[in-house]
N, C-alpha and C positions, 0 to 999 in steps of 0.2 A: 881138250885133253881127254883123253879117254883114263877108263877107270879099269884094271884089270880087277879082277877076281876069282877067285879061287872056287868059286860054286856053278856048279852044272847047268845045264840049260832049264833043267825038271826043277830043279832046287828052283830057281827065279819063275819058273811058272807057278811053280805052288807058292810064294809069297805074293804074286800077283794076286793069283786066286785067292788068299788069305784075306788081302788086302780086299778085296773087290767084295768079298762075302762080311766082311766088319762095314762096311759102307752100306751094303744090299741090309745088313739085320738095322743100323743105325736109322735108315729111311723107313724102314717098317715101324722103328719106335716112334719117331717123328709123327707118319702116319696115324697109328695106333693112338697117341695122343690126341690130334686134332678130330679124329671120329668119335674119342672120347667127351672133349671138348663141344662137340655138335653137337652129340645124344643129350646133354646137360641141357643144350638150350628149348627153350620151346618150340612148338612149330612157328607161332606169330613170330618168334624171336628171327628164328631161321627163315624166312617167307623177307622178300624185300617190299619195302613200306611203298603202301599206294598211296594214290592224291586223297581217297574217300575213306583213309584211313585218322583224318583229322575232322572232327565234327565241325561245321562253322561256327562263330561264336555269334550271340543275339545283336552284339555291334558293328556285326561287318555287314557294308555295303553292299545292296545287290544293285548292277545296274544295268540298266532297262533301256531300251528306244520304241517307242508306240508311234508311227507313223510320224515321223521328225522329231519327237518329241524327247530327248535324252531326260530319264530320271535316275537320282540314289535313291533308296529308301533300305533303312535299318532293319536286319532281320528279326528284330523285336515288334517293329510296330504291329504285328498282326498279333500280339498275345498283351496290345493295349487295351485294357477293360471298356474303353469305348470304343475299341473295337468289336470287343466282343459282344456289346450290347447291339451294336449296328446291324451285327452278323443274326442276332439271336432275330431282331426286326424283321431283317430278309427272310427267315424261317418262319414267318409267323402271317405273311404275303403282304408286309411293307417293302414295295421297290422302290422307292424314295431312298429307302437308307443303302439300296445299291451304289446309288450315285454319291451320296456322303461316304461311302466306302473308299470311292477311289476319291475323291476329295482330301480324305482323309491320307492313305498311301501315298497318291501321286503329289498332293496341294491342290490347290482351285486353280491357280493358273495353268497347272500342267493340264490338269484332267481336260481344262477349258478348250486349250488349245491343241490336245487331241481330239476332239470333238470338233471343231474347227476346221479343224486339216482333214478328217473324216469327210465333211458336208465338202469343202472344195474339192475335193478329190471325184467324190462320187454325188452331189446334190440331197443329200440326206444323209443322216446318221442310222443306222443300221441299229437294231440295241442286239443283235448278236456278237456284231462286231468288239461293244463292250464290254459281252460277258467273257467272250473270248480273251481281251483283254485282262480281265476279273481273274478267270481260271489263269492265264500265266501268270499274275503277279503272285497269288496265293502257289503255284507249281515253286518258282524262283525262289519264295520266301519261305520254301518246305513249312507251308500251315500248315498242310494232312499227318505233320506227324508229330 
């Protein structure tokens, strides 16, 4: 059905126009608002969350494989006071307590049997190979910081 009307062609353009310009101002307030809304938040707030935005906690698991050897070990253990005594030893040029180190981190059977798989591998255990060892389990278990 069509609609007669009694209004001009200009007349219906300029409610369009009307129309289209209350719509045009309504999307600026809209706008207007949500810029208002951002400038409120902070940058961290407005920045999207990264992984290294969550600190690990002292009981979560890090885990490890040293030449076959799967371990867990708690990111607490390196701020154990017998740790910290073993560590103070190796500072003091007791390497004995290097090896009670990873003893301590890994267990005596892990560590053993890293050293183990070390010697069938290559016919000797290497003691860089260990420290190497050393430096990544303290890297993984963020001691440095």
């Amino acid at each position: 059905m069509t609609e007669t009307t009694d209004r001009s062609p200009a007349e219906l353009e300029a409610d369009e126009l009307d129309e289209l310009r209350a719509k045009v101002r309504e999307l600026e307030a809209r706008d207007a608002q949500i810029e208002h809304a951002e400038a409120a938040l902070s940058t961290r707030d407005r920045s999207p969350a990264k992984p290294q935005d969550r600190k690990p906690a002292d009981t979560d698991l890090v885990k490890l494989a040293f030449y076959g050897v799967d371990v867990e070990i708690q990111r607490r253990m390196y701020k154990d006071w017998r740790m910290v005594r073993m560590i103070g030893r190796t500072q003091k040029g007791d390497m004995s307590a290097a090896g009670e180190i990873l003893d301590f981190l890994l267990g005596e059977e892990a560590h053993d049997q890293i050293v183990e798989n070390i010697i069938e591998a290559e016919g000797w255990c290497d003691s860089e190979k260990i420290q190497d060892i050393t430096k990544e389990l303290f890297e993984a278990l963020d001691a440095g910081n």
